[in-house]
C-alpha positions as CSV (number, residue, x, y, z in Angstrom):
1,X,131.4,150.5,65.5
2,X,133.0,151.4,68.5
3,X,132.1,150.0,72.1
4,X,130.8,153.2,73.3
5,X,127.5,152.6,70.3
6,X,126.9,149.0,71.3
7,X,124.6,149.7,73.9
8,X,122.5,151.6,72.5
9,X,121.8,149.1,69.0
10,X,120.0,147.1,72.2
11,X,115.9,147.5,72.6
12,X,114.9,148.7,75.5
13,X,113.9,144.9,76.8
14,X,117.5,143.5,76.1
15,X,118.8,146.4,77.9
16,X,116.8,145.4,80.8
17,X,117.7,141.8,80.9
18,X,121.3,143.5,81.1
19,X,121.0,145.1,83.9
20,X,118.8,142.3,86.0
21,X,122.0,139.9,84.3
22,X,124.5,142.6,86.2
23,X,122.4,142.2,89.6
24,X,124.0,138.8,90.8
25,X,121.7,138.2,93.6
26,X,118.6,139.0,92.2
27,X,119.4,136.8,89.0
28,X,120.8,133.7,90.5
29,X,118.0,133.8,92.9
30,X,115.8,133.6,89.1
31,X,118.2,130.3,88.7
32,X,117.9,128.3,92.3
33,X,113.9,128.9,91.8
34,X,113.2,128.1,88.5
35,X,115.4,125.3,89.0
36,X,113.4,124.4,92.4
37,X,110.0,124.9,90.7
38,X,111.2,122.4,88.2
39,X,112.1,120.3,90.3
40,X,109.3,120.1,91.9
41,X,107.1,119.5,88.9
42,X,108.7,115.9,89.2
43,X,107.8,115.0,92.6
44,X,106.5,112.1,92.3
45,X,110.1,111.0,90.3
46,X,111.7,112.1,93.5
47,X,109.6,111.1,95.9
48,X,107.4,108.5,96.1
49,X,106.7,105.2,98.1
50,X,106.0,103.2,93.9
51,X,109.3,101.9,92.2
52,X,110.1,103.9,89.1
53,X,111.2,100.7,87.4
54,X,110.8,96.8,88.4
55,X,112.0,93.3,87.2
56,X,110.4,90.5,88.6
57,X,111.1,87.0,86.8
58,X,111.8,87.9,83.6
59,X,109.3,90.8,83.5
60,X,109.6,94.6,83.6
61,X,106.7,96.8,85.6
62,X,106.0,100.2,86.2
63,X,104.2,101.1,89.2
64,X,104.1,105.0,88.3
65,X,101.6,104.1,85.6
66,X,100.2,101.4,86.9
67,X,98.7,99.5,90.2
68,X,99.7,96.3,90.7
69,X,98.1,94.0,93.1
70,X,100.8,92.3,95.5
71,X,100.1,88.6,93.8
72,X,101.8,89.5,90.8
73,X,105.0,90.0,93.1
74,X,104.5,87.3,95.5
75,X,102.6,88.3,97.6
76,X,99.1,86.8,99.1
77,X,96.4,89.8,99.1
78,X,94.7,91.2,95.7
79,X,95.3,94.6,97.4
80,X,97.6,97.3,96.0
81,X,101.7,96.4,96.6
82,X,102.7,98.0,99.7
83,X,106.7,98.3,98.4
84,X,107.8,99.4,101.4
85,X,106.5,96.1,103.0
86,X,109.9,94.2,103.9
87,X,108.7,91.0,102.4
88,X,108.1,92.7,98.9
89,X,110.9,94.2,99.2
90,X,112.7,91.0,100.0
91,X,111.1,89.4,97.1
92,X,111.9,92.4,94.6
93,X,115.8,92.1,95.2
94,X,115.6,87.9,95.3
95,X,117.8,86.5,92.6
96,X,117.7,88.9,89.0
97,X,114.5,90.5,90.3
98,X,115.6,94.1,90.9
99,X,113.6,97.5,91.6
100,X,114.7,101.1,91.3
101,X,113.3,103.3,94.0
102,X,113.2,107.0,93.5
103,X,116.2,109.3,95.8
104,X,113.3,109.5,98.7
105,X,110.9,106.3,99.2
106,X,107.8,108.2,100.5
107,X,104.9,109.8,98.9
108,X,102.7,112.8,100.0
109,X,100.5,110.5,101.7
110,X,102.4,107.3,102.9
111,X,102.4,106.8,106.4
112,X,105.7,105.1,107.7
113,X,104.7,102.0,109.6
114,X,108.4,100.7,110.5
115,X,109.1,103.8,112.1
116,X,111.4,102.6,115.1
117,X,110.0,105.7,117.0
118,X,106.5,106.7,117.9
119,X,105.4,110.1,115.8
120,X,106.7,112.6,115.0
121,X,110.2,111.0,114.9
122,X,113.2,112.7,114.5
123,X,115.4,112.4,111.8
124,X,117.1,109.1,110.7
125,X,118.3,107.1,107.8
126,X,115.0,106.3,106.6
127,X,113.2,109.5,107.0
128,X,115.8,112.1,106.7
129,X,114.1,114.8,108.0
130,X,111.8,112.9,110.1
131,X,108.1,112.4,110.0
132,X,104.6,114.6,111.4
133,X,102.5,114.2,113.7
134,X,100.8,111.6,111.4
135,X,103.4,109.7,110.2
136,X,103.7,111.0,106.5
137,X,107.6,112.0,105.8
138,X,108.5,115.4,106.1
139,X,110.9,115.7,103.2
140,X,107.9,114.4,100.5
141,X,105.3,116.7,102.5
142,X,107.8,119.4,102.0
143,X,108.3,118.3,98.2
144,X,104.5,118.4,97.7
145,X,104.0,121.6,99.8
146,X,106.6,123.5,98.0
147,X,104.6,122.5,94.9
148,X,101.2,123.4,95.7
149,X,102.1,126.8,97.5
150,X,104.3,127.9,94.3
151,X,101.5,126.5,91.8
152,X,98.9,128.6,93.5
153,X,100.8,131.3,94.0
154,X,101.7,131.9,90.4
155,X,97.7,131.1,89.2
156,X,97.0,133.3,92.0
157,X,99.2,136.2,90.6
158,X,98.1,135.1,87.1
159,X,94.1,135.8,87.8
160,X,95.4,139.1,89.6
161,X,97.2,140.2,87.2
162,X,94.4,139.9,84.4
163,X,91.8,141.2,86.6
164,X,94.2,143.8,87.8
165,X,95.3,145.3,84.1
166,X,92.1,145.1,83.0
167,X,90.4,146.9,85.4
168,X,93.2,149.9,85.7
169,X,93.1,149.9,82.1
170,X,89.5,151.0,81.4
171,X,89.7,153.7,84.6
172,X,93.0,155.3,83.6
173,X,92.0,154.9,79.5
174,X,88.2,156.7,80.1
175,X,88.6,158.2,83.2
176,X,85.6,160.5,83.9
177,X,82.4,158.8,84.9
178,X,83.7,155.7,84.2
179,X,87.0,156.0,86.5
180,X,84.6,157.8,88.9
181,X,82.3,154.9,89.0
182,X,85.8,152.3,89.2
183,X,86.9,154.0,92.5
184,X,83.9,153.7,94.2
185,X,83.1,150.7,93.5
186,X,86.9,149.6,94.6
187,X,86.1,151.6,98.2
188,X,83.4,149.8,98.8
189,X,84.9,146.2,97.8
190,X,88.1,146.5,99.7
191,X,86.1,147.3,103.3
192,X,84.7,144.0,102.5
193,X,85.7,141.3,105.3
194,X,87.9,138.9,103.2
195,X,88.5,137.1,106.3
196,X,85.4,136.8,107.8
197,X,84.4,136.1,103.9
198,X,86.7,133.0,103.7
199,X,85.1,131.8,106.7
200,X,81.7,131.7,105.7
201,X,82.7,130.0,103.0
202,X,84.5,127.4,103.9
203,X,81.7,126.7,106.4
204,X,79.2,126.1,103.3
205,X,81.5,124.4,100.6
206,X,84.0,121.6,100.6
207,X,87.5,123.2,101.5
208,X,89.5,122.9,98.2
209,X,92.0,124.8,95.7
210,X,89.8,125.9,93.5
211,X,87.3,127.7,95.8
212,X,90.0,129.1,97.5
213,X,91.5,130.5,94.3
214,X,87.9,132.2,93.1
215,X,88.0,133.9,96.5
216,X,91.5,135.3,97.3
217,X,91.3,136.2,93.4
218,X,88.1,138.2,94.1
219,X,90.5,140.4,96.1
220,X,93.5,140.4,95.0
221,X,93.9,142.4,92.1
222,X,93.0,146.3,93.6
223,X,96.2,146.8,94.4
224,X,98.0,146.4,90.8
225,X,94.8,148.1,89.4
226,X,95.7,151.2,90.7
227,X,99.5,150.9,89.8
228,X,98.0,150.5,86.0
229,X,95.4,153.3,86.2
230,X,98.2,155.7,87.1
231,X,100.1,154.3,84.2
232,X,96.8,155.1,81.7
233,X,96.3,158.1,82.8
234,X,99.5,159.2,81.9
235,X,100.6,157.6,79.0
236,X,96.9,158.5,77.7
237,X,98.2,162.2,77.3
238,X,101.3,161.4,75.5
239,X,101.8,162.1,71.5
240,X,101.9,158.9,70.2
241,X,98.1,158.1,71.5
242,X,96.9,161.3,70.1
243,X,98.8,160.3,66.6
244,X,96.6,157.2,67.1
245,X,93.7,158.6,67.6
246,X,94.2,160.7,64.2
247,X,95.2,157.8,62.4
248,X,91.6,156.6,63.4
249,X,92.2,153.6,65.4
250,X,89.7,152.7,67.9
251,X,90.3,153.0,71.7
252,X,90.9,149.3,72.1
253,X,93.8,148.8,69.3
254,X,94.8,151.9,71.0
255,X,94.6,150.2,74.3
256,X,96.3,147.1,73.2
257,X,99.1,148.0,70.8
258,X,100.4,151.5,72.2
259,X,99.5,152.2,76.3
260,X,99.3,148.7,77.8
261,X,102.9,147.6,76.2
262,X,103.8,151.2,77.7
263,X,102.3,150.6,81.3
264,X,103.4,147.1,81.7
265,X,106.8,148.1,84.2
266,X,104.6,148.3,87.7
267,X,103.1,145.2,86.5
268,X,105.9,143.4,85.8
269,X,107.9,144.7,88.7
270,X,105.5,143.5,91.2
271,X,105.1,140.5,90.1
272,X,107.6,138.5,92.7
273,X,106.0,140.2,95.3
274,X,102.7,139.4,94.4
275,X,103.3,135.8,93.9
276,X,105.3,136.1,98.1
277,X,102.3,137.5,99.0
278,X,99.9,134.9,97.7
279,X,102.2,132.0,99.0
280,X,101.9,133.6,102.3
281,X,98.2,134.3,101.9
282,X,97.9,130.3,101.4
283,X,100.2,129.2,104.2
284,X,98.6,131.6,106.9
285,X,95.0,130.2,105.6
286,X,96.4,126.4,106.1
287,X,97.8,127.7,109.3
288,X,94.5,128.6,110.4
289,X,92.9,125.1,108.8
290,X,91.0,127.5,106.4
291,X,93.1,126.3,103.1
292,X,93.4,123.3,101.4
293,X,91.8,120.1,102.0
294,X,92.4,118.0,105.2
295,X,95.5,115.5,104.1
296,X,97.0,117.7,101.4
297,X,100.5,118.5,102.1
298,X,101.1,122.0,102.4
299,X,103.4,124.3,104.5
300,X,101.1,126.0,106.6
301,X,99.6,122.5,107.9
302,X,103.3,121.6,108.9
303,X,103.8,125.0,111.0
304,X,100.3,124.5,112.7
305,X,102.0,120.8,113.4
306,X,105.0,122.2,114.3
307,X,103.1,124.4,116.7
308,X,101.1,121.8,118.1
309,X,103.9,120.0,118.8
310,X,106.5,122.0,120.2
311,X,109.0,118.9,120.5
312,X,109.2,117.8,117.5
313,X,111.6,121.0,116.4
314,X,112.3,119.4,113.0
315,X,108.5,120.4,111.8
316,X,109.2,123.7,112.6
317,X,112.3,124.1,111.7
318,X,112.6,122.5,108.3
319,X,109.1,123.8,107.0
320,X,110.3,127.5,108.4
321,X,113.3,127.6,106.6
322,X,112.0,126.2,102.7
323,X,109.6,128.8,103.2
324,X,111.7,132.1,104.6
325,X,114.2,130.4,101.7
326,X,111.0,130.8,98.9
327,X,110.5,134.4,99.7
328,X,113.6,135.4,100.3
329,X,114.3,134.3,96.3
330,X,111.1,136.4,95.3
331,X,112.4,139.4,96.8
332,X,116.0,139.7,95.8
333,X,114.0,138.9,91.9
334,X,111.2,141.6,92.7
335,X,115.0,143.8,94.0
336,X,116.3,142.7,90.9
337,X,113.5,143.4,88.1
338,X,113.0,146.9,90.0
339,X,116.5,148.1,89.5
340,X,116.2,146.8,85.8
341,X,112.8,148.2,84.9
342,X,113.9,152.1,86.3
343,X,114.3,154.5,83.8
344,X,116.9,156.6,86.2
345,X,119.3,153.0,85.8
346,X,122.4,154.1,83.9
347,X,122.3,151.9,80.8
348,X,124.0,148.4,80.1
């Protein structure tokens, strides 16, 4: 078989992974955030104020798994080991006793008493890229932000997505009454006051993720069910549905095994920026002290810090750039899955 054939033994999918493979930006930016997002996952390995591992005469501890009151190191209070006291620590490295600390010694929530300048400090051996307004280390609150605003964003995109493909299916599939009946009800939903919506809201309930999932998710997936009713309604049309139909299948195997795999590119395509626009949907909420609970690291609680204190340019600065960094990987991967997903793309 000659070269020239190869290409075309491929399926269509493989073909496509060829081409977003031959876009260089768009796919390494699918390696550096992957490989962020796993990360991530692992936080507390990477950051956190407990020891992954301790000896202490003769005896081996883990105070990921469990609390340990600070008698059974040598301490004097029942209370839960402060490691980053400098008598523990003194105690932990006396003799054979040894401790391994994760690369960064603070958690989401630990509050930096030995700080040798008031708060927010600036950046120094200890906290390497300072500490809030609070105390708290910005490189963990960064760690645990990162993970929360890419977490929800990808549930965010997943509920979307389902309540998006759904939705466009039945209009474009049916169409008549039913896509009639789709359309107005979709006017009338998106004049709603999402905002003003959210408020309310957050005024009744107890600010956390879950809430603020249901909500954005209630709005979020109008846009994409449009991109899939235009996909229906012309794939609907097409041959292959017909010889379907006279095989006598029913509308929902028709649905599911011959037009959604055949309407799935606008789906997939905006996926990245879907998942950029609910990470920015979260921070600007945050920002606003509509988001997540008080305490719980997140990006847009850092730029309101970094606003409140205009000083302290490290807030800013660092929390700016992991976030521009985040979308900027999303788009040149939304870029990259575009160019791969259109038909008019010479093939691989």
């Amino acid at each position: 078989m000659s070269s020239s054939t190869k290409p075309a033994s491929l399926s269509p999918s493989r073909r496509a992974w060829q081409r977003f493979k031959r876009n260089r930006l768009g796919f390494w930016s699918l390696v550096l955030f992957c490989t962020l997002v796993v990360l991530s996952l692992f936080a507390e390995v990477l950051s956190n104020d407990k020891p992954l591992l301790v000896r202490y005469n003769g005896s081996y501890y883990l105070p990921l798994a469990h609390d340990y009151p600070e008698t059974t190191f040598g301490g004097d209070f029942q209370t839960s080991t402060d490691y980053l006291d400098p008598y523990i620590r003194e105690k932990l490295g006396a003799g054979d006793n040894w401790a391994i600390y994760p690369p960064n010694p603070y958690g989401s929530r630990t509050l930096n008493y030995f700080a040798r300048e008031p708060n927010p400090s600036r950046p120094t051996r200890e906290n390497w890229l300072g500490t809030d307004d609070r105390g708290r280390d910005l490189l963990a609150q960064l760690v645990y932000g990162f993970r929360l605003n890419v977490l929800f964003g990808l549930a965010l995109t997943f509920m979307g997505v389902v309540i998006g493909v759904i939705t466009g299916a039945i209009q474009g599939f049916f169409g008549g009454k039913t896509d009639l009946t789709f359309q107005r009800f979709i006017e009338i939903w998106s004049s709603m006051p999402e905002l003003y919506l959210l408020i309310i809201f957050s005024a009744l309930f107890s600010p956390s993720i879950s809430l603020l999932l249901i909500l954005l998710s209630l709005f979020g997936w109008m846009g994409l069910s449009d991109y899939v009713r235009a996909e229906f309604l012309r794939n609907r049309q097409l041959d292959y549905v017909r010889a379907a139909r006279a095989m006598g299948l029913s509308n929902w195997q028709i649905i599911w095994r011959h037009v959604l795999p055949n309407s799935l590119t606008p789906v997939v395509t905006f996926l990245p920026f879907r998942m950029s626009a609910a990470i920015l949907a979260l921070t600007s909420l945050d920002f606003l002290g509509l988001g997540v609970p008080p305490g719980t690291p997140s990006l847009g609680e850092l730029l309101s810090q970094g606003k409140n204190s205009i000083d302290a340019w490290w807030i800013s600065l660092s929390t700016f750039a992991v976030l521009v960094i985040t979308l900027l990987l999303l788009t040149f991967m939304g870029d990259a899955l575009r160019d791969a997903l259109d038909p008019r793309k010479a093939d691989v």
